[in-house]
Structure formats: C-alpha cells, structure tokens
mmCIF file as Biopython writes it, N, C-alpha, C and O atoms, coordinates in Angstrom:
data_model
#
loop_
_atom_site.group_PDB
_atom_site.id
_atom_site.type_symbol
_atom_site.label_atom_id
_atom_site.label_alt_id
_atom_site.label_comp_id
_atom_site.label_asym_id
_atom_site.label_entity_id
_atom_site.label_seq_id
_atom_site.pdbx_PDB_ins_code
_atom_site.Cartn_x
_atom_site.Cartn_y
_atom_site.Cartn_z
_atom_site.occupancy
_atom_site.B_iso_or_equiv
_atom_site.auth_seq_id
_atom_site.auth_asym_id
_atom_site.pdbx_PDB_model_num
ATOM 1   N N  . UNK A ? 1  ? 1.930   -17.400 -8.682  1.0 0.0 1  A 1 
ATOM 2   C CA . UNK A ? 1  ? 2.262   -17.445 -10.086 1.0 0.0 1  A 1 
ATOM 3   C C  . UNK A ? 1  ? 3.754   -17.137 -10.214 1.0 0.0 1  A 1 
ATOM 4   O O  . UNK A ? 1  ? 4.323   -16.214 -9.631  1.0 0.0 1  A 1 
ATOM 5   N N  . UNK A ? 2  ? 4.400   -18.141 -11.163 1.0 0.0 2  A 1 
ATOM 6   C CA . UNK A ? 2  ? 6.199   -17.792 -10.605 1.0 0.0 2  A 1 
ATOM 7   C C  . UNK A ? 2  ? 5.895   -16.637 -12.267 1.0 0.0 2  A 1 
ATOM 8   O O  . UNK A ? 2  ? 5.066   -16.288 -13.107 1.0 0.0 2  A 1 
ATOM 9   N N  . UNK A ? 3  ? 7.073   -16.525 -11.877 1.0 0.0 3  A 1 
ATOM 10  C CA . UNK A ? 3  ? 7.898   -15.384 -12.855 1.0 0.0 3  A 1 
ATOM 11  C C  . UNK A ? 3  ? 7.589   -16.046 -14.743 1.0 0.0 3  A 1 
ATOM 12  O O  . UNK A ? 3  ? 7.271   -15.245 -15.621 1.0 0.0 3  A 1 
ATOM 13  N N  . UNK A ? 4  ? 7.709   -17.084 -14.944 1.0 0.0 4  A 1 
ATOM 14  C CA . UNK A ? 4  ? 7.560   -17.311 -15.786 1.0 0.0 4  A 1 
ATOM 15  C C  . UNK A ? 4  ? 6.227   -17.524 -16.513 1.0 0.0 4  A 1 
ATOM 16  O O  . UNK A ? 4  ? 5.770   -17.271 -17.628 1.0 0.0 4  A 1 
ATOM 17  N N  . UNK A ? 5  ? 5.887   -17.997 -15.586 1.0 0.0 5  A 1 
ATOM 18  C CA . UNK A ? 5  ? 4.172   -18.066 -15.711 1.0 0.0 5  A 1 
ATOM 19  C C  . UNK A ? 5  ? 3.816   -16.619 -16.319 1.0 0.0 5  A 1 
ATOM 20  O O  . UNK A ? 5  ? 3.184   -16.418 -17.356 1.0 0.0 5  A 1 
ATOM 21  N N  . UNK A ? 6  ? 4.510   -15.386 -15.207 1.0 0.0 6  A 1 
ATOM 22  C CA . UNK A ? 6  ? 3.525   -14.390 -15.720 1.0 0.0 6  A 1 
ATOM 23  C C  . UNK A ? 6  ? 4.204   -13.669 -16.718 1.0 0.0 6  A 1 
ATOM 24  O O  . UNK A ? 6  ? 3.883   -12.606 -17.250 1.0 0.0 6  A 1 
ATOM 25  N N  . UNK A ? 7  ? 5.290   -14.464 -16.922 1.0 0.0 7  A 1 
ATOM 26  C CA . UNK A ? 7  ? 5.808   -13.731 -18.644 1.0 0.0 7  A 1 
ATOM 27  C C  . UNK A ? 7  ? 5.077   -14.183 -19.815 1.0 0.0 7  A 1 
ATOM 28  O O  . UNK A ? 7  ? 4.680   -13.497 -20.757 1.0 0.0 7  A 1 
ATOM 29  N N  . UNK A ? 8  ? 4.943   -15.541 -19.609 1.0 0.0 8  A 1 
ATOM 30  C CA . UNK A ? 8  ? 3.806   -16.196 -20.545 1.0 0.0 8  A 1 
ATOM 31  C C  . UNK A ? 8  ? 2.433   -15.296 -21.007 1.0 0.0 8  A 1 
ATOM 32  O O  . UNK A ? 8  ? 2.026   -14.929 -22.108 1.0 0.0 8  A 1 
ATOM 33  N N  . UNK A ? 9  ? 1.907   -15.120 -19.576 1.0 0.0 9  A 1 
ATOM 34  C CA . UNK A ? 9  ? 0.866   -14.603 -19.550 1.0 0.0 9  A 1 
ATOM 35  C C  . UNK A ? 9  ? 0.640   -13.044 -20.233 1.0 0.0 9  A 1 
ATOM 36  O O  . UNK A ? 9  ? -0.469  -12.624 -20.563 1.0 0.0 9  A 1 
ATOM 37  N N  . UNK A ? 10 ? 1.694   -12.408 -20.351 1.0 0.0 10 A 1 
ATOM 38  C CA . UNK A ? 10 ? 2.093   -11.128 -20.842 1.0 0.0 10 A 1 
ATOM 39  C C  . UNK A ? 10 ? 1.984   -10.949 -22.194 1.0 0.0 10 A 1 
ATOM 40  O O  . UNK A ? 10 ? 1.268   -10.215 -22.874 1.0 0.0 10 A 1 
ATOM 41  N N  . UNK A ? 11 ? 3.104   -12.018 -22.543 1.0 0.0 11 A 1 
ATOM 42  C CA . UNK A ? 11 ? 3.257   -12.126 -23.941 1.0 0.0 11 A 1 
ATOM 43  C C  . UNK A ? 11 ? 2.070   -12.257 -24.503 1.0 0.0 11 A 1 
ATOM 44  O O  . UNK A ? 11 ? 1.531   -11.424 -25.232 1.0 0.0 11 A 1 
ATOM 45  N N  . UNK A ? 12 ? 1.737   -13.069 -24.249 1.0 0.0 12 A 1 
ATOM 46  C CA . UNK A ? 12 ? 0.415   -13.727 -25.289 1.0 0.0 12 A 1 
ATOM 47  C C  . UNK A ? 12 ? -0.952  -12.504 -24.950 1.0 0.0 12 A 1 
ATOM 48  O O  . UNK A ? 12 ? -1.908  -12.397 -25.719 1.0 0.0 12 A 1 
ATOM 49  N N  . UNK A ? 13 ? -0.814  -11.730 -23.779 1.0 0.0 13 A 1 
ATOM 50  C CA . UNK A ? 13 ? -1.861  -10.914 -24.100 1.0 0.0 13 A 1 
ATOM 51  C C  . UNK A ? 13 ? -1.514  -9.647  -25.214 1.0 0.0 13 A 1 
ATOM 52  O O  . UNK A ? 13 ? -2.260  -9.064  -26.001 1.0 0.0 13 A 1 
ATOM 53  N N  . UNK A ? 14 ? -0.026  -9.480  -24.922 1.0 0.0 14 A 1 
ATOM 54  C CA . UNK A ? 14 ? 0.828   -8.289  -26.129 1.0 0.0 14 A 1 
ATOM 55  C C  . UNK A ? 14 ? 0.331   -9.009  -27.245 1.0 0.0 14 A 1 
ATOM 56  O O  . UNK A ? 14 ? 0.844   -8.224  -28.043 1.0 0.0 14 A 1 
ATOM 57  N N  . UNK A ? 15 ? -0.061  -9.583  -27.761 1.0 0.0 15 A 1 
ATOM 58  C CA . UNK A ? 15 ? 0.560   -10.218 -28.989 1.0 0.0 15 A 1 
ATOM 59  C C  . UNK A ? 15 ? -0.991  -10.237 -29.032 1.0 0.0 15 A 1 
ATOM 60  O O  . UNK A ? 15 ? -1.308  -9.324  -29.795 1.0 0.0 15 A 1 
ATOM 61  N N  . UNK A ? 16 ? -2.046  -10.825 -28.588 1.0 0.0 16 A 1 
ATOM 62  C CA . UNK A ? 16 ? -3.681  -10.761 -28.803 1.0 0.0 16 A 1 
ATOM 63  C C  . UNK A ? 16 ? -3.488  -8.909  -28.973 1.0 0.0 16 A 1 
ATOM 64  O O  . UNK A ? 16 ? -3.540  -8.585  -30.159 1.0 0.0 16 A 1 
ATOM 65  N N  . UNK A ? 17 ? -3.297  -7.795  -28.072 1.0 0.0 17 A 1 
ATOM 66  C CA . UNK A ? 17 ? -3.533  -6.477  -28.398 1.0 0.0 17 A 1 
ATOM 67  C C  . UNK A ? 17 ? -2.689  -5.873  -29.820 1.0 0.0 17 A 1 
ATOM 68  O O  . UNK A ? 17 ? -3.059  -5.026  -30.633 1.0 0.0 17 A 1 
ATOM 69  N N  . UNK A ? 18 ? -1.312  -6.739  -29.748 1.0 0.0 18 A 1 
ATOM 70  C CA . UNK A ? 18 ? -1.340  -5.902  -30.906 1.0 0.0 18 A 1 
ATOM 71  C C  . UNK A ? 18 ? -2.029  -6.753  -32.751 1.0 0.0 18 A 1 
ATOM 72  O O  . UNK A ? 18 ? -1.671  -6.315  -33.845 1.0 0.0 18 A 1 
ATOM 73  N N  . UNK A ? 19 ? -2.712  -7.593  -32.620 1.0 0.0 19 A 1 
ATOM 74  C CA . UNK A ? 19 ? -3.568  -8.383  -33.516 1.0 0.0 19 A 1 
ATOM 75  C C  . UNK A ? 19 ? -4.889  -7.496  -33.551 1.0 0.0 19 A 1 
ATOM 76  O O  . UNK A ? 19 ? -5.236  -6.913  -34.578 1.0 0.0 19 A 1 
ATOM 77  N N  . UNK A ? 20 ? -5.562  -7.435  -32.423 1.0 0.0 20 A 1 
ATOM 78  C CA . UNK A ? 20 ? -6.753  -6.204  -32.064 1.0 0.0 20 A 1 
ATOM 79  C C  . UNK A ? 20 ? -6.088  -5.076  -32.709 1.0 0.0 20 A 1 
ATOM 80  O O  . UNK A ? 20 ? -6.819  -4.425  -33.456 1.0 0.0 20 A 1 
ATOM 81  N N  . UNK A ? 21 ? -4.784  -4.657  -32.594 1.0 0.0 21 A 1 
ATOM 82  C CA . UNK A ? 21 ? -4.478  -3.289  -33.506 1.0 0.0 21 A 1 
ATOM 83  C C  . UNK A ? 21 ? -4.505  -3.284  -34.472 1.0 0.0 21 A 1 
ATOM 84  O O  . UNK A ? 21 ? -5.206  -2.508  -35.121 1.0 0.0 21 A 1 
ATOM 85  N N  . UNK A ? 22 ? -3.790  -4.104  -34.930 1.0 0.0 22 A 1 
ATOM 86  C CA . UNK A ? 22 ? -3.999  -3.949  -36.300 1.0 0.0 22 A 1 
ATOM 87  C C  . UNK A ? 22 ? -4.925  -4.293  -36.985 1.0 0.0 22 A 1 
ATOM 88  O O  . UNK A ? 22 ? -5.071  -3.778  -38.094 1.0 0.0 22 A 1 
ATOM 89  N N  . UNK A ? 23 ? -5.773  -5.225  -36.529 1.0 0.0 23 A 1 
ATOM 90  C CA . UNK A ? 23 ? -7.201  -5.015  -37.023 1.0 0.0 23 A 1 
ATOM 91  C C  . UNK A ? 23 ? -8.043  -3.720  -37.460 1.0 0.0 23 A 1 
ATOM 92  O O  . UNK A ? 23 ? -8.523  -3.413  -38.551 1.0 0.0 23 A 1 
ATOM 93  N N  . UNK A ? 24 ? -8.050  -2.969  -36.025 1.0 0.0 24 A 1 
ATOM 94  C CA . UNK A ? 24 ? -8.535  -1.739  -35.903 1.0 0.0 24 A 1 
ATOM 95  C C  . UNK A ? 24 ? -7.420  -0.529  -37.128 1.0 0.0 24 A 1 
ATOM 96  O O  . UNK A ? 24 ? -7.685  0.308   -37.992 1.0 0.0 24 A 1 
ATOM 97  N N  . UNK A ? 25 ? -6.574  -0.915  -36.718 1.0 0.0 25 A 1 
ATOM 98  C CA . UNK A ? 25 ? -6.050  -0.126  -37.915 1.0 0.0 25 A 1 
ATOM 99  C C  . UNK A ? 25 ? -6.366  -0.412  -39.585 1.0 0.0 25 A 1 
ATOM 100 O O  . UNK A ? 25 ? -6.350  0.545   -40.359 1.0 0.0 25 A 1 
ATOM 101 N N  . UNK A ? 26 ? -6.614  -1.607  -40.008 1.0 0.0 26 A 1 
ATOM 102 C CA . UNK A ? 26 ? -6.923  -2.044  -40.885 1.0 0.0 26 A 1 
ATOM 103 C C  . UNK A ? 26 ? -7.847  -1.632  -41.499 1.0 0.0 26 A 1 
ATOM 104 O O  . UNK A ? 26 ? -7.777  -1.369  -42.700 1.0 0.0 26 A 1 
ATOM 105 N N  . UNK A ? 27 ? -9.091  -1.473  -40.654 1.0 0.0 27 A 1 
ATOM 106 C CA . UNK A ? 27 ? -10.616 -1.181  -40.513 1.0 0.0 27 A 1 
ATOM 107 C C  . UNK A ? 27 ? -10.335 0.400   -40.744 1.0 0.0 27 A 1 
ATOM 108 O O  . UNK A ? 27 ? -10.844 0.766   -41.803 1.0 0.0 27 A 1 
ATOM 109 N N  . UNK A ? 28 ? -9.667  1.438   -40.047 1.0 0.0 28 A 1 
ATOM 110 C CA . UNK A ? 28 ? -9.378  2.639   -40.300 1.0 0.0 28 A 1 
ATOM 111 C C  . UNK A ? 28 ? -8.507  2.602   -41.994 1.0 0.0 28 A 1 
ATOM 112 O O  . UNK A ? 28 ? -8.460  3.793   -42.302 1.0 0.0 28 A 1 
ATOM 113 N N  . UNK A ? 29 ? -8.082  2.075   -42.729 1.0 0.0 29 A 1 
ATOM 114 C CA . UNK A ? 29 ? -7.637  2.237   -43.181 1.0 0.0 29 A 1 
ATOM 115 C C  . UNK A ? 29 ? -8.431  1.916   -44.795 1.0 0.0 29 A 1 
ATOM 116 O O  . UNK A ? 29 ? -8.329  2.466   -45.892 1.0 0.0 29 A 1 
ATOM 117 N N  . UNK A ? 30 ? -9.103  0.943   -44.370 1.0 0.0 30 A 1 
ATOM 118 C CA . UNK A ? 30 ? -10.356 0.622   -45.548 1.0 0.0 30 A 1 
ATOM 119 C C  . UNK A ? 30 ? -11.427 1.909   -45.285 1.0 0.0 30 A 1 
ATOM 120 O O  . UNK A ? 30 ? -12.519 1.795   -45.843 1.0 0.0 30 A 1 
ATOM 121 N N  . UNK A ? 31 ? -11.301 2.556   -44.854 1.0 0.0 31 A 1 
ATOM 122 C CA . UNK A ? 31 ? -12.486 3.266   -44.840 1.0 0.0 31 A 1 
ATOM 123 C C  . UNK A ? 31 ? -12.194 5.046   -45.197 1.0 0.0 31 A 1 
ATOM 124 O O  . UNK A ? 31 ? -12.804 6.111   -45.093 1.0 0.0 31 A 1 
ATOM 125 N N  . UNK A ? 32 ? -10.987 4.591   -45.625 1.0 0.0 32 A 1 
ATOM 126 C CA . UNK A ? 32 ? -10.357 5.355   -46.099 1.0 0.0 32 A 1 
ATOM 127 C C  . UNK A ? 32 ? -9.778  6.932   -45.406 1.0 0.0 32 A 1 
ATOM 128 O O  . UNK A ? 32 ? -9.762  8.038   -45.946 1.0 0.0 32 A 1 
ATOM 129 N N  . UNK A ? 33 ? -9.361  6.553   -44.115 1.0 0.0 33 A 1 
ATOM 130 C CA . UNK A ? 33 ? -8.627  7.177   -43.555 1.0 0.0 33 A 1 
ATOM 131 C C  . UNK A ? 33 ? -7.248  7.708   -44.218 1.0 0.0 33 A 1 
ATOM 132 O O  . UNK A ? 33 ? -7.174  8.933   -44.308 1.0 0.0 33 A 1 
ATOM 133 N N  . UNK A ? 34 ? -6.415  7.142   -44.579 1.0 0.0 34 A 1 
ATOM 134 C CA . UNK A ? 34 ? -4.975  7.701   -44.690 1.0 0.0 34 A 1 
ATOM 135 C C  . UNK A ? 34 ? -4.378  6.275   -44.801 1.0 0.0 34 A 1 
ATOM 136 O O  . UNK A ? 34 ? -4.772  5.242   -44.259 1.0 0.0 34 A 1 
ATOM 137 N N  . UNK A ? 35 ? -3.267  6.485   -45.686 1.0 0.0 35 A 1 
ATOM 138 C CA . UNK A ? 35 ? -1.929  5.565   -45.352 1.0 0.0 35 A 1 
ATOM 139 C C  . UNK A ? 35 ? -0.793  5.302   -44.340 1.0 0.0 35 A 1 
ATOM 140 O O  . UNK A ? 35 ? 0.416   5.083   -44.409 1.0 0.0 35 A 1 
ATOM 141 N N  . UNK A ? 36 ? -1.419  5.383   -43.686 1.0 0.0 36 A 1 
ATOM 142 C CA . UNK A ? 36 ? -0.364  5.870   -42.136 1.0 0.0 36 A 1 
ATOM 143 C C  . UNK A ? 36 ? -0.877  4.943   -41.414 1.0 0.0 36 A 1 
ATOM 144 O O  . UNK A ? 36 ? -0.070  4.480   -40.609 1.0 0.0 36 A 1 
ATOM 145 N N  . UNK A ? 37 ? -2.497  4.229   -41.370 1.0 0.0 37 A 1 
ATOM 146 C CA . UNK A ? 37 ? -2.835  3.283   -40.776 1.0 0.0 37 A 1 
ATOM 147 C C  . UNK A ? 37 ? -2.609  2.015   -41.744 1.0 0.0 37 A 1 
ATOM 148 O O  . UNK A ? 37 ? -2.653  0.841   -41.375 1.0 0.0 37 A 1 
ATOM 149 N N  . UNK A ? 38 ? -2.429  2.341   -42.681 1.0 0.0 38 A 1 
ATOM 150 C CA . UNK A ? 38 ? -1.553  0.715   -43.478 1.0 0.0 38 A 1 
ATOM 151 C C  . UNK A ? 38 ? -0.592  0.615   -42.450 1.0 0.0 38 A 1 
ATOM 152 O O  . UNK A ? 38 ? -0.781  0.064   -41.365 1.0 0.0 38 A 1 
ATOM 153 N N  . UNK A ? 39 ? 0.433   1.159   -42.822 1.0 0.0 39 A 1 
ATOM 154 C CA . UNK A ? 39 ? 1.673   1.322   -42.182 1.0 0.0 39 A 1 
ATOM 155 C C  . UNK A ? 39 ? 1.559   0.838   -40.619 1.0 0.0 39 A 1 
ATOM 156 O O  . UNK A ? 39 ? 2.218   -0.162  -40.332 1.0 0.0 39 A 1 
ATOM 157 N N  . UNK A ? 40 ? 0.817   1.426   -39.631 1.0 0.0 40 A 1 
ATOM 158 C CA . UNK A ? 40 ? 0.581   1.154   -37.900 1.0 0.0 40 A 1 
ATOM 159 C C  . UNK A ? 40 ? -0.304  0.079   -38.523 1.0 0.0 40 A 1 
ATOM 160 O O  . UNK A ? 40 ? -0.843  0.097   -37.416 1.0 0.0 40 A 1 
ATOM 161 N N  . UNK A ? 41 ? -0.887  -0.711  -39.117 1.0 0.0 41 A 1 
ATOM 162 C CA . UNK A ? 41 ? -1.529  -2.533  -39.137 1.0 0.0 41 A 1 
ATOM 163 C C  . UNK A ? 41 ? -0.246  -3.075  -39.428 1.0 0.0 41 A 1 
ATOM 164 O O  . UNK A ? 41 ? 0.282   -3.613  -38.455 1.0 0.0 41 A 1 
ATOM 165 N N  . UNK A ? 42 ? 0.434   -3.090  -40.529 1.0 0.0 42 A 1 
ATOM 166 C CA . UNK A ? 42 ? 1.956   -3.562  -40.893 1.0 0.0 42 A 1 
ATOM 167 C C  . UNK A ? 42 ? 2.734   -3.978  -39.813 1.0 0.0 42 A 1 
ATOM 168 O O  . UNK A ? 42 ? 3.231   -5.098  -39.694 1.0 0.0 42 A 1 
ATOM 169 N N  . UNK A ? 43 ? 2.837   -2.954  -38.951 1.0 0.0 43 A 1 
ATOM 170 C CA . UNK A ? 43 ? 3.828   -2.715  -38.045 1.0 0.0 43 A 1 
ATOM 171 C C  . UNK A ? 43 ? 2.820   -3.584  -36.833 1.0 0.0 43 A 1 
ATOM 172 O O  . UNK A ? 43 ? 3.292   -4.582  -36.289 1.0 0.0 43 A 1 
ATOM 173 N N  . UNK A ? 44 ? 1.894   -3.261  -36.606 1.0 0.0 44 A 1 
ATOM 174 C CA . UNK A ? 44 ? 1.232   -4.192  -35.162 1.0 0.0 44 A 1 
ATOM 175 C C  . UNK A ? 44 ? 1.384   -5.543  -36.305 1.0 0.0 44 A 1 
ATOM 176 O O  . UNK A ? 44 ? 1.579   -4.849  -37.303 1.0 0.0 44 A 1 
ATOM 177 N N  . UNK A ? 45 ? 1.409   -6.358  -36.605 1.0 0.0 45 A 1 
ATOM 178 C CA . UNK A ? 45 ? 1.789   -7.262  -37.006 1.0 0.0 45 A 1 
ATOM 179 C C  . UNK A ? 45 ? 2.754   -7.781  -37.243 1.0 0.0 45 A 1 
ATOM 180 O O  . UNK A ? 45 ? 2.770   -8.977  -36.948 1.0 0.0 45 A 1 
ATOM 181 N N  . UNK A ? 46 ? 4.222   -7.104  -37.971 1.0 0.0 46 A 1 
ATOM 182 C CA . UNK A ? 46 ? 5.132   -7.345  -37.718 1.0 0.0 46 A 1 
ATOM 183 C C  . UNK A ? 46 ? 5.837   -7.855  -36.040 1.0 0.0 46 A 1 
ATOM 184 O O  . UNK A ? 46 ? 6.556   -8.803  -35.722 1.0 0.0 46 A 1 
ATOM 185 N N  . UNK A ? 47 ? 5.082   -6.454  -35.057 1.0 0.0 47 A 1 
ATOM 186 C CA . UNK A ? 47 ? 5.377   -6.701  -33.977 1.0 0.0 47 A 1 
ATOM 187 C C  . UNK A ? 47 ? 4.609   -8.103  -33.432 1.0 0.0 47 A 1 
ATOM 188 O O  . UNK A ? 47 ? 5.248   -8.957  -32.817 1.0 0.0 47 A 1 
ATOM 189 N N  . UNK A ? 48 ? 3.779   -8.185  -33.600 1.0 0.0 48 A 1 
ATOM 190 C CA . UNK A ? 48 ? 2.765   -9.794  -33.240 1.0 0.0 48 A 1 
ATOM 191 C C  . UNK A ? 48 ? 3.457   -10.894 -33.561 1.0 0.0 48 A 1 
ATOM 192 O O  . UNK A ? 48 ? 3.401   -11.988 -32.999 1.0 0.0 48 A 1 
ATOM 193 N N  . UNK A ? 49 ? 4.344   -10.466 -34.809 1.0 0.0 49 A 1 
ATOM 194 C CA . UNK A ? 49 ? 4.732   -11.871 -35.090 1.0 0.0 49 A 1 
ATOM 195 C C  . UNK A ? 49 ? 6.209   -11.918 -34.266 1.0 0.0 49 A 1 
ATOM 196 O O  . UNK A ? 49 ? 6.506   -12.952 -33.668 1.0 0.0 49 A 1 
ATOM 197 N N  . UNK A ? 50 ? 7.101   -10.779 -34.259 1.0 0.0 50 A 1 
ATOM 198 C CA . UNK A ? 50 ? 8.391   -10.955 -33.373 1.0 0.0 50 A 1 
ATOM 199 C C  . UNK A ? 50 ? 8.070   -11.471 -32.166 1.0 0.0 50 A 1 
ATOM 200 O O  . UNK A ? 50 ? 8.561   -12.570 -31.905 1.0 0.0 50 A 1 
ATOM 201 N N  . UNK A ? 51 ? 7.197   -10.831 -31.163 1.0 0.0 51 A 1 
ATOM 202 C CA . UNK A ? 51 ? 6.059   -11.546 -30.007 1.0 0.0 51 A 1 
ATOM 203 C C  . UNK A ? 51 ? 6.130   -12.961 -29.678 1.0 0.0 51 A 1 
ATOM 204 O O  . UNK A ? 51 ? 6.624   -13.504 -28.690 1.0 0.0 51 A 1 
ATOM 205 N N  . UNK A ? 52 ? 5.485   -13.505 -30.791 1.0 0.0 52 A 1 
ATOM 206 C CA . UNK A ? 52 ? 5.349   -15.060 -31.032 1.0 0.0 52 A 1 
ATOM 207 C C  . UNK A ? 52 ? 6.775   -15.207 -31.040 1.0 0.0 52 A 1 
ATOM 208 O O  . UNK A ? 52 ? 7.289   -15.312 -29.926 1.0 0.0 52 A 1 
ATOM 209 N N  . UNK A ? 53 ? 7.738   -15.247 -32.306 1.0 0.0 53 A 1 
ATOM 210 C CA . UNK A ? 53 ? 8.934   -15.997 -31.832 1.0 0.0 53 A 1 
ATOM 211 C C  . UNK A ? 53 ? 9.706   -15.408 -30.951 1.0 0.0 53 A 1 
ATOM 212 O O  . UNK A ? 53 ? 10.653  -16.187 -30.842 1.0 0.0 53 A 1 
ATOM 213 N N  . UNK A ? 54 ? 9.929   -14.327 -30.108 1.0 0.0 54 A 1 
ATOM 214 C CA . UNK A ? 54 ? 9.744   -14.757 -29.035 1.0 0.0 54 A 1 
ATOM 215 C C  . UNK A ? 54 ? 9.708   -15.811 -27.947 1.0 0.0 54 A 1 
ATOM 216 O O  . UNK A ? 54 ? 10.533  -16.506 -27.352 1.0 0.0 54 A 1 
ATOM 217 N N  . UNK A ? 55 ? 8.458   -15.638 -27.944 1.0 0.0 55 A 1 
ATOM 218 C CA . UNK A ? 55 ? 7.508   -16.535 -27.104 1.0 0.0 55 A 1 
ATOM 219 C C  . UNK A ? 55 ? 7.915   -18.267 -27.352 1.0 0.0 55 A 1 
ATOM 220 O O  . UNK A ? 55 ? 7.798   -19.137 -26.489 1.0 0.0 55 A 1 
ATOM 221 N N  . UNK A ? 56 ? 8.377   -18.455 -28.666 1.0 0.0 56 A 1 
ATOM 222 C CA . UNK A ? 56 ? 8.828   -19.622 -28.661 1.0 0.0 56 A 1 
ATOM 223 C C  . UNK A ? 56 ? 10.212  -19.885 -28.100 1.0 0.0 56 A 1 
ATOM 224 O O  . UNK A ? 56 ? 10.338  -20.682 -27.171 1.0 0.0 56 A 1 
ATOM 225 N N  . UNK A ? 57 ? 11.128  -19.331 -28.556 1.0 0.0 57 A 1 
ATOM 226 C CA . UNK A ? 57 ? 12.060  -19.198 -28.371 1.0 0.0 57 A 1 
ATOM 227 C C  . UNK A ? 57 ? 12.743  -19.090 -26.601 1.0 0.0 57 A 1 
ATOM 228 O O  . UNK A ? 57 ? 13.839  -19.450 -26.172 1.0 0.0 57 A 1 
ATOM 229 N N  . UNK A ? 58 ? 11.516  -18.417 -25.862 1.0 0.0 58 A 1 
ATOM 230 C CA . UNK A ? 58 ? 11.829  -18.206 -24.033 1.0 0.0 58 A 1 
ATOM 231 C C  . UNK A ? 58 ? 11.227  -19.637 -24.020 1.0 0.0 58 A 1 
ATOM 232 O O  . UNK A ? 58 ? 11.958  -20.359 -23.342 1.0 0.0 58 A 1 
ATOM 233 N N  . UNK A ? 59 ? 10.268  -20.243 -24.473 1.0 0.0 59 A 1 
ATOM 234 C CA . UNK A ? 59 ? 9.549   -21.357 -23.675 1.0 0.0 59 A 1 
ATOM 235 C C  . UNK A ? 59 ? 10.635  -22.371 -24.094 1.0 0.0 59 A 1 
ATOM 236 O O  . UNK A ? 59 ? 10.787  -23.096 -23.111 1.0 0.0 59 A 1 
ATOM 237 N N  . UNK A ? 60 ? 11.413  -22.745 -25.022 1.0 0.0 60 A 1 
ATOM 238 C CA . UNK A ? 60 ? 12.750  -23.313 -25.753 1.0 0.0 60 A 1 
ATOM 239 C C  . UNK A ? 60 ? 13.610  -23.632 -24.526 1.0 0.0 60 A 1 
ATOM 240 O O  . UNK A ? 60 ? 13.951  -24.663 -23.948 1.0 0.0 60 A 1 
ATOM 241 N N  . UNK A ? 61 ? 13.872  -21.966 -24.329 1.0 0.0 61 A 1 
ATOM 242 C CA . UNK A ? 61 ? 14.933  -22.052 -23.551 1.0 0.0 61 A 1 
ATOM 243 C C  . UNK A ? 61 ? 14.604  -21.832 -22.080 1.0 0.0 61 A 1 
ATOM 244 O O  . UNK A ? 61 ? 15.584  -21.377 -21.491 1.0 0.0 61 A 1 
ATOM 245 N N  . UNK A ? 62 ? 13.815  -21.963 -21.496 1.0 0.0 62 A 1 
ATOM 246 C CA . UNK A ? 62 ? 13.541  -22.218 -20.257 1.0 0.0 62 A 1 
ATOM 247 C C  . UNK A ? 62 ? 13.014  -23.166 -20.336 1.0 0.0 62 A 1 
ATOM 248 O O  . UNK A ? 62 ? 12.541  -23.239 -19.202 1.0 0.0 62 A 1 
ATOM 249 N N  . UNK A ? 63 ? 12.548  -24.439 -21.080 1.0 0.0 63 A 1 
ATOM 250 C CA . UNK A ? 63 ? 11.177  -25.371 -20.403 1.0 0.0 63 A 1 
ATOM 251 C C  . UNK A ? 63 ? 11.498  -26.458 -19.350 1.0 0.0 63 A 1 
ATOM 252 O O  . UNK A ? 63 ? 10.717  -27.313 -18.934 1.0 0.0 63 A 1 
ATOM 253 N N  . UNK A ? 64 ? 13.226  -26.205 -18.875 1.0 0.0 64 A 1 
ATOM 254 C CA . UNK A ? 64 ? 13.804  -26.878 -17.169 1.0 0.0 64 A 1 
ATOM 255 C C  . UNK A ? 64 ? 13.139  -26.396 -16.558 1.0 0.0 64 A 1 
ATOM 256 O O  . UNK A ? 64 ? 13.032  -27.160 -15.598 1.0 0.0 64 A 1 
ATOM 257 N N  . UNK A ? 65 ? 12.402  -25.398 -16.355 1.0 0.0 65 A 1 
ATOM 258 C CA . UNK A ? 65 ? 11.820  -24.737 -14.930 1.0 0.0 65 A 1 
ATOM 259 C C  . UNK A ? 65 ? 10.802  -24.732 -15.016 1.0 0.0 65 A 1 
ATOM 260 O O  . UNK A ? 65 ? 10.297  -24.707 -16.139 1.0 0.0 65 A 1 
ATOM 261 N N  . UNK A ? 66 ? 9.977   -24.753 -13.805 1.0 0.0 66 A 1 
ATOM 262 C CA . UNK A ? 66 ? 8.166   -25.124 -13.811 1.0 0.0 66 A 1 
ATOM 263 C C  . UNK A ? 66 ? 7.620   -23.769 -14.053 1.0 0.0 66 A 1 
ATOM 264 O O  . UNK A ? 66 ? 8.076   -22.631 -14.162 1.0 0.0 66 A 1 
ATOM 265 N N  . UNK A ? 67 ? 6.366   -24.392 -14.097 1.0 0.0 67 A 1 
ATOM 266 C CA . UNK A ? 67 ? 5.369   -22.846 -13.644 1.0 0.0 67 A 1 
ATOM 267 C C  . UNK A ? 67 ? 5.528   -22.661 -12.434 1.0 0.0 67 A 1 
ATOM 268 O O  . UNK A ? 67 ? 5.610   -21.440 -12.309 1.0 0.0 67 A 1 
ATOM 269 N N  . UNK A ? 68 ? 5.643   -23.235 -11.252 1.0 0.0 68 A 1 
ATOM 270 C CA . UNK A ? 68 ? 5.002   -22.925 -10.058 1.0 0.0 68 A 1 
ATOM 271 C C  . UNK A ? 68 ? 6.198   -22.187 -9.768  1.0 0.0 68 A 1 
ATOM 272 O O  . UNK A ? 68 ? 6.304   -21.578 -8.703  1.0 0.0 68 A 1 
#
C-alpha cells in the first residue's frame, strides 16, 4: 500500500469517526445532557467537513501519482 493510498485510507476513516461523534454527541445532547455536547457535535462536524476538503484538495493535487 504506497503512502498515498494509506493517507486516503486515514482520512476517510477520521472523517467517518468524527461523523460517529458527533452523532453521539448529538444524541447526548437531546437527552438533555448539557450544552457543551452541542458545542463537541458542532465542532466534530466542522472538523468532518475541513477533513473532506482536505481530502479533496490532496487527491487534486497529487492525482500524477498512483496508488501502488
């Protein structure tokens, strides 16, 4: 697996965990935990979405080089 491959592979699992977070935070937060888990869903999402562009943005600018 070259180097890029397993950056790919990284990203996109960061970006599935922090979606699972903020879910879970979400869920804590309807159930009336505190406002602090608004805030940590906000933020795992915000971060999910920087993630993604990202993720577009490396595959942009690398797509000269293979996977292998």
């Amino acid at each position: 697996m070259s180097l890029k491959a397993f950056h790919i592979f990284f990203i996109t699992v960061s970006i599935l965990i922090g979606l699972i977070l903020a879910g879970w935070f979400a869920m804590r937060f309807h159930s009336g935990q505190g406002n602090a888990y608004l805030l940590a869903s906000i933020a795992s999402v915000c971060g999910s979405v920087a993630l993604f562009i990202y993720a577009r943005r490396f595959l942009k600018k690398l797509k000269h080089i293979s996977y292998l």
